[in-house]
C-alpha positions in Angstrom: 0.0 0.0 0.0 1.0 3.8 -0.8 2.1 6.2 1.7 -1.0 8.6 -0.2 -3.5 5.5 0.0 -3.0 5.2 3.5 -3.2 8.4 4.6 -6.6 8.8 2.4 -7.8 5.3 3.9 -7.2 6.9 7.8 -8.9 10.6 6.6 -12.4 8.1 5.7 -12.2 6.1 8.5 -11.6 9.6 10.7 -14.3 10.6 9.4 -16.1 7.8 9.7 -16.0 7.6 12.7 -16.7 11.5 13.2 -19.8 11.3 11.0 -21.0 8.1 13.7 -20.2 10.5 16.9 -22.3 13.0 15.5 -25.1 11.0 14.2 -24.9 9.2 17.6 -25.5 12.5 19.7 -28.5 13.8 17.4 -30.1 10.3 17.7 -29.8 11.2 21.8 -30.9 15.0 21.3 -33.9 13.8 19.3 -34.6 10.7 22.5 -34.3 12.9 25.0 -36.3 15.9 24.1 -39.3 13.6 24.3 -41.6 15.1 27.1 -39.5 17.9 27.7 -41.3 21.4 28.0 -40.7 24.3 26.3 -37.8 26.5 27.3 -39.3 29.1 30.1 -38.8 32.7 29.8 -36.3 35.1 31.2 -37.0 35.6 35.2 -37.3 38.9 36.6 -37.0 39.4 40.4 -33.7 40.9 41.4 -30.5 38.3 42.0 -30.1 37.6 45.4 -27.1 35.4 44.6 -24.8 34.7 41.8 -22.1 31.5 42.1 -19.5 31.5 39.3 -19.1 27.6 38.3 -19.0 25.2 35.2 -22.1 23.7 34.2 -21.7 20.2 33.9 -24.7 18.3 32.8 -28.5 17.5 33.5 -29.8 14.0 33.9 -33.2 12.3 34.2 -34.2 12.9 37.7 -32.0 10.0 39.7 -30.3 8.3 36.9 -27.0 10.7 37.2 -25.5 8.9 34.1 -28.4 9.4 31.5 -27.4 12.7 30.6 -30.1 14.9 28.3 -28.7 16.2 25.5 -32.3 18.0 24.1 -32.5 22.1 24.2 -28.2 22.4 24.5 -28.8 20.5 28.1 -25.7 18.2 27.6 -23.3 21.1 26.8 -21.2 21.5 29.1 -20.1 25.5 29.6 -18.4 28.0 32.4 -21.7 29.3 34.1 -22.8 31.7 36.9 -25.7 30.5 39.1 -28.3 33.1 39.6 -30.5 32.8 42.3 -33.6 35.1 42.8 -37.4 34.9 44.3 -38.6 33.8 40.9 -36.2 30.9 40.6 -32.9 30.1 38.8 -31.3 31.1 35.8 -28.2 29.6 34.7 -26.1 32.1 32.6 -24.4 30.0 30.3 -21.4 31.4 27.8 -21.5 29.4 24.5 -24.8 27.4 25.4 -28.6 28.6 25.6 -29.1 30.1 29.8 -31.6 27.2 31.6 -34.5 29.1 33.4 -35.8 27.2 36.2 -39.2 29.1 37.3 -40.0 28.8 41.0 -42.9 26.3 40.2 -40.7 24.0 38.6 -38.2 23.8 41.2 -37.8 20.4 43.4 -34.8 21.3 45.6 -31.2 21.2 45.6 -28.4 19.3 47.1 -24.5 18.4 47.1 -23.3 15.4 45.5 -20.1 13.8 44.4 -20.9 13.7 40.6 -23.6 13.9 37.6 -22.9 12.4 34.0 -19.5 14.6 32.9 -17.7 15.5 36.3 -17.1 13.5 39.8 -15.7 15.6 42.1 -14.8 15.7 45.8 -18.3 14.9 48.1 -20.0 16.8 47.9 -18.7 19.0 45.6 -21.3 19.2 42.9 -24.9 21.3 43.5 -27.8 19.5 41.9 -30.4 21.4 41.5 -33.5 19.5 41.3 -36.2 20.4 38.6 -39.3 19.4 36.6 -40.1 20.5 33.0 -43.1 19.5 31.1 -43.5 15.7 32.2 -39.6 15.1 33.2 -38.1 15.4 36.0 -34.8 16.5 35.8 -31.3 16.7 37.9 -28.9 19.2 36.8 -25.2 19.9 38.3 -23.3 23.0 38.8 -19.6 22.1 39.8 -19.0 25.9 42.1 -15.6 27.6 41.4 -15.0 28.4 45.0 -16.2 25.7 48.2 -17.5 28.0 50.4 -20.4 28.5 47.8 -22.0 25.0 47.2 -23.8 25.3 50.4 -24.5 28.8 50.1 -26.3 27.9 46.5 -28.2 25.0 47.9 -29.5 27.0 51.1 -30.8 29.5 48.6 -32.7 27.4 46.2 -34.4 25.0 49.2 -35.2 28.8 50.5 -36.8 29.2 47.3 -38.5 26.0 46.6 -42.4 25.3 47.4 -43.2 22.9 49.7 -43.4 19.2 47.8 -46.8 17.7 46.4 -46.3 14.2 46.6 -43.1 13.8 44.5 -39.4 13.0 45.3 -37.2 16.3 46.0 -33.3 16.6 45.6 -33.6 16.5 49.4 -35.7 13.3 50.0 -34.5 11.5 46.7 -32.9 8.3 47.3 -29.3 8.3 48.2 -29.5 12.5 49.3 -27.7 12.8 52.4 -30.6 13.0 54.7 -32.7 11.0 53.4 -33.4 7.7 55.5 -31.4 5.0 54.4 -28.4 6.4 53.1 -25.1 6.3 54.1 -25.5 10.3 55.5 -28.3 9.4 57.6 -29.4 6.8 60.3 -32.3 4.6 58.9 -34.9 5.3 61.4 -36.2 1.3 61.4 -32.4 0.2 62.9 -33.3 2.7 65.8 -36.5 1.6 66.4 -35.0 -2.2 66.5 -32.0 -0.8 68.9 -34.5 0.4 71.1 -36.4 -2.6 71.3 -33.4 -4.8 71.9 -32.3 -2.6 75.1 
């Protein structure tokens, strides 16, 4: 074989393999968007707190590796968290912002990873969030510490009370929710007591 048939031969199969990548992630845009709502409009009420961070993914609520790629969801960008008494808008630079109205909001907590990033414990803030008939999770990694607890106090501050449905707060595995490794399971109490 040539040295110019070869090098043609590795350009298709480069190629190739590009043309499968992206064929791949419209296949999982076009999957995805399915029950999805439509994008909400620009929030209002002043910022009561802006976190600087990289937005790293959104997921279908509890199933951190099934990332969303629908609406620019799966792009991962440098971000700044804005909090305010209408909800949360995530300024994103090179990706469409994600609104999160109030009324959509589920809660927020710190984890130790979402599809994209695993970090430190604790170190990621997913923020909790339903839009048209999905639930989703989406994670902000925080540029500096001190701010993931200060962004996840502000959007519980902001979230209404639950209706029946799993928060980020009571969802399986969160840190205080029964059964987890952050918190005692309040059955193996009740059998403690009984044994003494």
């Amino acid at each position: 074989m040539t040295r110019p048939l070869a090098v043609a031969l590795l350009v298709l199969v480069g190629l190739a393999l590009l043309a499968l990548m992206w064929w791949g992630w419209r296949r999982r845009v076009r999957r995805t968007a399915v029950g999805l709502g439509a994008p909400a409009a620009a929030l209002t009420a002043p910022v009561t707190l802006a976190v600087e961070g990289v937005y790293v993914s959104s997921t279908t609520a509890g199933e951190w590796l099934e990332r969303i790629a629908a609406d620019g969801l799966g792009v991962r960008s440098p971000v700044v968290a804005e909090v305010g008494d209408d909800g949360v808008t995530l300024r994103r630079t090179g990706a469409p912002d994600v609104v999160v109205p109030r009324a959509a909001l589920l809660g927020a907590r710190a984890e130790r990873g979402i599809a994209g990033k695993v970090a430190q414990p604790g170190g990621i803030v997913v923020l909790r969030w339903r839009t048209g008939d999905v639930v989703l999770d989406t994670g902000v990694h925080p540029r500096h510490a001190a701010d993931r607890a200060r962004l996840v106090d502000a959007i519980n501050a902001i979230t209404p009370p639950p209706v029946g449905e799993p928060t980020a707060a009571t969802a399986p595995g969160a840190p205080d929710s029964p059964g987890s490794l952050g918190a005692p399971d309040p059955s193996s109490a009740r059998s403690q007591e009984d044994v003494a």
